[in-house]
C-alpha positions in Angstrom: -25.3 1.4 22.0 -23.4 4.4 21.6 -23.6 6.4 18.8 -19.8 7.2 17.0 -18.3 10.6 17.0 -18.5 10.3 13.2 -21.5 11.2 10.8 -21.2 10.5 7.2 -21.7 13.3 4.4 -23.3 12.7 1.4 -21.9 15.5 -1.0 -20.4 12.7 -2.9 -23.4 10.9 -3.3 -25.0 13.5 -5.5 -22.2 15.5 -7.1 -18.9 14.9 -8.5 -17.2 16.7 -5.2 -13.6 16.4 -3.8 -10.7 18.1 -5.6 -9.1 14.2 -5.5 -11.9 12.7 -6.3 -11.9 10.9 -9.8 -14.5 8.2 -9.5 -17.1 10.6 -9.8 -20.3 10.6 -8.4 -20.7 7.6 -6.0 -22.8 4.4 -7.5 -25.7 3.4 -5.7 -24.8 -0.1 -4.7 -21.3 1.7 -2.9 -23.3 3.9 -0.9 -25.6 1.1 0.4 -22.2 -0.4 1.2 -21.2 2.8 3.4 -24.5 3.5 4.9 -24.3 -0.5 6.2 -20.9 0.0 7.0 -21.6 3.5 9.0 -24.2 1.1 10.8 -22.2 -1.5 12.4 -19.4 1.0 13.6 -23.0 2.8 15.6 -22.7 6.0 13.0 -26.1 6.9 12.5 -26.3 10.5 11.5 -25.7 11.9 7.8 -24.7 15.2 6.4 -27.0 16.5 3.5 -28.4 19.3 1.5 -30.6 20.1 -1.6 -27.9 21.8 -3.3 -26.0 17.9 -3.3 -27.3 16.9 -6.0 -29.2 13.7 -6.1 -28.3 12.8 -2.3 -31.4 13.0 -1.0 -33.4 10.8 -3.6 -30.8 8.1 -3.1 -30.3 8.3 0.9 -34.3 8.2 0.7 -34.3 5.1 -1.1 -31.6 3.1 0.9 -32.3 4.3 4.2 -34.4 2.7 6.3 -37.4 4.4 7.7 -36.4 6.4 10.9 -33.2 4.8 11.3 -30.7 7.1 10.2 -30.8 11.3 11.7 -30.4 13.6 8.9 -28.5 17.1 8.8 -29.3 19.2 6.0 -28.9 23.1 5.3 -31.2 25.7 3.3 -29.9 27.1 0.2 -29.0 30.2 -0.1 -31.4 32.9 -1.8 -31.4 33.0 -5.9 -30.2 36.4 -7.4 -32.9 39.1 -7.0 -35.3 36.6 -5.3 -37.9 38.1 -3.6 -37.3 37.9 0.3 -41.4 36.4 0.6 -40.3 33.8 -2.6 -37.5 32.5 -0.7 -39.2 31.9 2.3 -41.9 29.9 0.6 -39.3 28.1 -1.3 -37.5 27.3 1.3 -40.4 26.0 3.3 -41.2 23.9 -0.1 -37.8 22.7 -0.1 -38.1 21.2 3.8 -41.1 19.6 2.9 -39.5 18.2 0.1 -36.7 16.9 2.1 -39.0 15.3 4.3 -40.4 13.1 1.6 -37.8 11.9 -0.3 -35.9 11.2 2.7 -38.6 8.9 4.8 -38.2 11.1 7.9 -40.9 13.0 10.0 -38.3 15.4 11.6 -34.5 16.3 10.8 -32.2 16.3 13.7 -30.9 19.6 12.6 -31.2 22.2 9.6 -28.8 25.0 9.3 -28.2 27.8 7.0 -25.4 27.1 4.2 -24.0 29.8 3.8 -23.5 32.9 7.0 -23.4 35.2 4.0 -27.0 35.4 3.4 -27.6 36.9 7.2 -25.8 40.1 5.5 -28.5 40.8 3.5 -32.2 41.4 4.5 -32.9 38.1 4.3 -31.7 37.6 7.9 -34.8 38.5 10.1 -36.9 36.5 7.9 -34.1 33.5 7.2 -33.9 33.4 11.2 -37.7 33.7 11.9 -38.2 30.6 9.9 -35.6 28.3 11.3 -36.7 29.2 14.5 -39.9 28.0 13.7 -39.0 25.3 12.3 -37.6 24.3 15.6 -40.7 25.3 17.5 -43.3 23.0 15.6 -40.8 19.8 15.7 -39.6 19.9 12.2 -36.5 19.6 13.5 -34.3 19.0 16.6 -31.8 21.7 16.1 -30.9 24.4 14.1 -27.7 25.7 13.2 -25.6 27.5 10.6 -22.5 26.2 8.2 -19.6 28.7 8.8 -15.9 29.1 6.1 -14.3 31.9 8.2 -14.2 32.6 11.8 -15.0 36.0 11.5 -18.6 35.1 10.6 -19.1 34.4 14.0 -20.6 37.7 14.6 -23.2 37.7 11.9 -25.7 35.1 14.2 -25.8 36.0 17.6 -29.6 36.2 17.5 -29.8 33.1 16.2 -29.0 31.3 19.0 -27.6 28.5 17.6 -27.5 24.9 18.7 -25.4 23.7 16.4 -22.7 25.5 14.2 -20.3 23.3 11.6 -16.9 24.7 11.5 -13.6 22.9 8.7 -10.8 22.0 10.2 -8.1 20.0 9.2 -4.4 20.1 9.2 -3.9 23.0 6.8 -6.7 24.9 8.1 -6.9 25.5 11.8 -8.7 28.6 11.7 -11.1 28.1 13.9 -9.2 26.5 16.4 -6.4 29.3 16.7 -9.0 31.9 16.7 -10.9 30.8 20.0 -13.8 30.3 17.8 -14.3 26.7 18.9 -13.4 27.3 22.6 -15.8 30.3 22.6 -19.0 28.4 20.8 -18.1 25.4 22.9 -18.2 27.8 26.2 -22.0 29.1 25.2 -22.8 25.3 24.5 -23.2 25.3 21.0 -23.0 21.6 19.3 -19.6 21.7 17.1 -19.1 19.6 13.9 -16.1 19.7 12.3 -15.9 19.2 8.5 -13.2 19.0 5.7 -11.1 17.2 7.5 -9.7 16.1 4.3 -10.0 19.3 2.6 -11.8 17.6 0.2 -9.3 15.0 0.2 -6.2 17.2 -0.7 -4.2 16.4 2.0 -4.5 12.8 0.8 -2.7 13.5 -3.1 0.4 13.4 -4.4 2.5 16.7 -4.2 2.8 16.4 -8.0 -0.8 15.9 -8.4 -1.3 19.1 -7.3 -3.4 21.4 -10.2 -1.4 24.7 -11.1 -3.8 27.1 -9.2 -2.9 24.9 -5.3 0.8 24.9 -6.8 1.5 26.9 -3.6 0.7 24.0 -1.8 3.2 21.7 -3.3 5.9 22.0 -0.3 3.9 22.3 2.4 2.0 19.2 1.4 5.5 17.4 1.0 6.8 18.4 3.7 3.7 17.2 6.1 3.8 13.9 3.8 8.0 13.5 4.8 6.6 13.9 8.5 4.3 11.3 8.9 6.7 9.3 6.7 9.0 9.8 9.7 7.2 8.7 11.8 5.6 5.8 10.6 2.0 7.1 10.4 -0.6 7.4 7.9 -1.1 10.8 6.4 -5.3 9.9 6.8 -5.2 8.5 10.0 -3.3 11.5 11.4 -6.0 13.9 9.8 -8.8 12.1 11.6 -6.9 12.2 14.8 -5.6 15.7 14.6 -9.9 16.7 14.5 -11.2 13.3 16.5 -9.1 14.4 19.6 -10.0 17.9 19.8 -12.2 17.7 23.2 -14.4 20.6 22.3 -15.4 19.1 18.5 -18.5 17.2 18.7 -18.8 15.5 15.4 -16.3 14.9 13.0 -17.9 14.3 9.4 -16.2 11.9 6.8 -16.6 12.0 3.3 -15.9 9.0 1.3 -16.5 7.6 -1.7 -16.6 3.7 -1.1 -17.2 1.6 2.0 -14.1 0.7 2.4 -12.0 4.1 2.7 -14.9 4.1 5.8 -13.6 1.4 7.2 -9.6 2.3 6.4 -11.1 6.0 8.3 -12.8 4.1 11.1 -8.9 2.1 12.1 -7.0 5.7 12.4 -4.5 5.5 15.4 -6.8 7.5 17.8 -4.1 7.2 20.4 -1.3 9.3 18.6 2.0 10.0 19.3 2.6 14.0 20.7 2.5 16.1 17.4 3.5 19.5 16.5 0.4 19.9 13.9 0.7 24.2 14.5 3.5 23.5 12.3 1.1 22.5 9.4 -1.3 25.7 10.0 -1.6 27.7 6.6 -3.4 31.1 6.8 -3.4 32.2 3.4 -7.4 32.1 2.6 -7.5 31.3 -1.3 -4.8 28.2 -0.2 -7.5 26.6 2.1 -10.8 27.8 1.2 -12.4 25.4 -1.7 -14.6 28.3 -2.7 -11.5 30.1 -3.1 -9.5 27.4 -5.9 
């Protein structure tokens, strides 16, 4: 059986995330419903943290023992945390992990934010991961990038896996080289927020005032696809599915069945301009920015 290009993430599961979301934090029975879903379309890898809230507790509860892989990331240090507290509260937090989520191992554990490996935290931060890897407590490790430039801040990490977004607004990484250069050192690539957080699936007018910026480009992609016939959602699954050098593509969604409309996009799309959709402008494509 092979496993799907897809993983799930489980932000939703624990917080109130996505800028369209309004049903809140997902209901138990729903995400039993997605995680069986996910299952018979051979998706068995998941995309979590500790800072998502209640994710693990619930994914713990649900999941059966050793069947699903598991992703998660470390938080970042607390303000004037002591470099030897975080360390030890990080290696808590793993452990932690462990236990509410039934697993022995994670199949990869990354560093949230490339910000942290600024600060004198890195040797330390890096030193554990790597031994993390060393005594099997997990598979891979990695790091969670936002801009391409951060690139440079991990070369002696040595990376086996690196999550990038990428989406229709934000191609970033892909106009950069980023992906063709991590791809080249074989680095694992996951591409996230192909949704961007499910913005490029509202309404022009639903737009809040701070993304008002936003409001033409989004109607004119929306006119496109109109055009042509297509879904705006399938096209942003195939626009990040059929780049060659992405990995994994990871879906967030908030009942089983937006996995399954996901799961029928038209992989097999018509030729596309989508350069024409590329926005640069950081606080316009950045979440952490809005």
């Amino acid at each position: 059986m092979t496993p799907s290009k897809f993983i799930i993430g489980s932000a939703q599961f624990g917080l109130n995330y996505g800028i369209s979301n309004e049903q809140g934090k997902v209901k138990e029975i729903e995400i039993n419903k997605i995680l069986a879903t996910a299952r018979k379309n051979n998706i068995f890898t998941i995309d979590t943290a500790k800072a998502y809230g209640s994710a693990e507790q619930v994914l713990g509860r649900l999941a059966k023992k050793n069947t699903l892989k598991f992703i998660t990331k470390i938080s970042p240090p607390k303000q004037d945390e002591k470099i030897k507290d975080y360390i030890l509260r990080s290696k808590f937090e793993i452990k932690e992990s462990l236990r509410l989520l039934n697993i022995e191992h994670f199949d990869a554990v990354l560093i949230h934010n490339a910000s942290v490996l600024k600060s004198k935290i890195r040797g330390p931060l890096i030193n554990f991961l790597k031994k993390l890897k060393s005594d099997n407590i997990t598979k891979k490790i990695g790091i969670s990038l936002y801009e391409p430039e951060e690139v440079l801040l991990f070369k002696d990490l040595s990376p086996d896996l690196v999550q990038v977004p990428l989406n229709l607004f934000d191609q970033r990484f892909l106009v950069s080289g980023v992906i063709e250069s991590l791809h080249s050192k074989g680095i694992e690539i996951h591409a996230r927020s192909v949704f961007l957080q499910g913005l490029l699936l509202m309404k022009p007018k639903s737009l809040p005032e701070n993304l008002s910026e936003l409001y033409q480009p989004l109607k004119e992609m929306l006119y496109f696809f109109n055009e042509k016939e297509v879904s705006v959602l399938s096209e942003a699954i195939s626009f990040v599915y059929n780049q060659k050098l992405v990995d994994k593509v990871i879906l967030g969604v908030t009942n089983h069945k937006e996995l399954i409309d996901c799961l029928n996009f038209n992989e097999s799309t018509l030729e596309k301009d989508y350069e024409r959709f590329a926005i640069d402008d950081y606080k316009l494509i950045d979440p952490r920015r809005w």
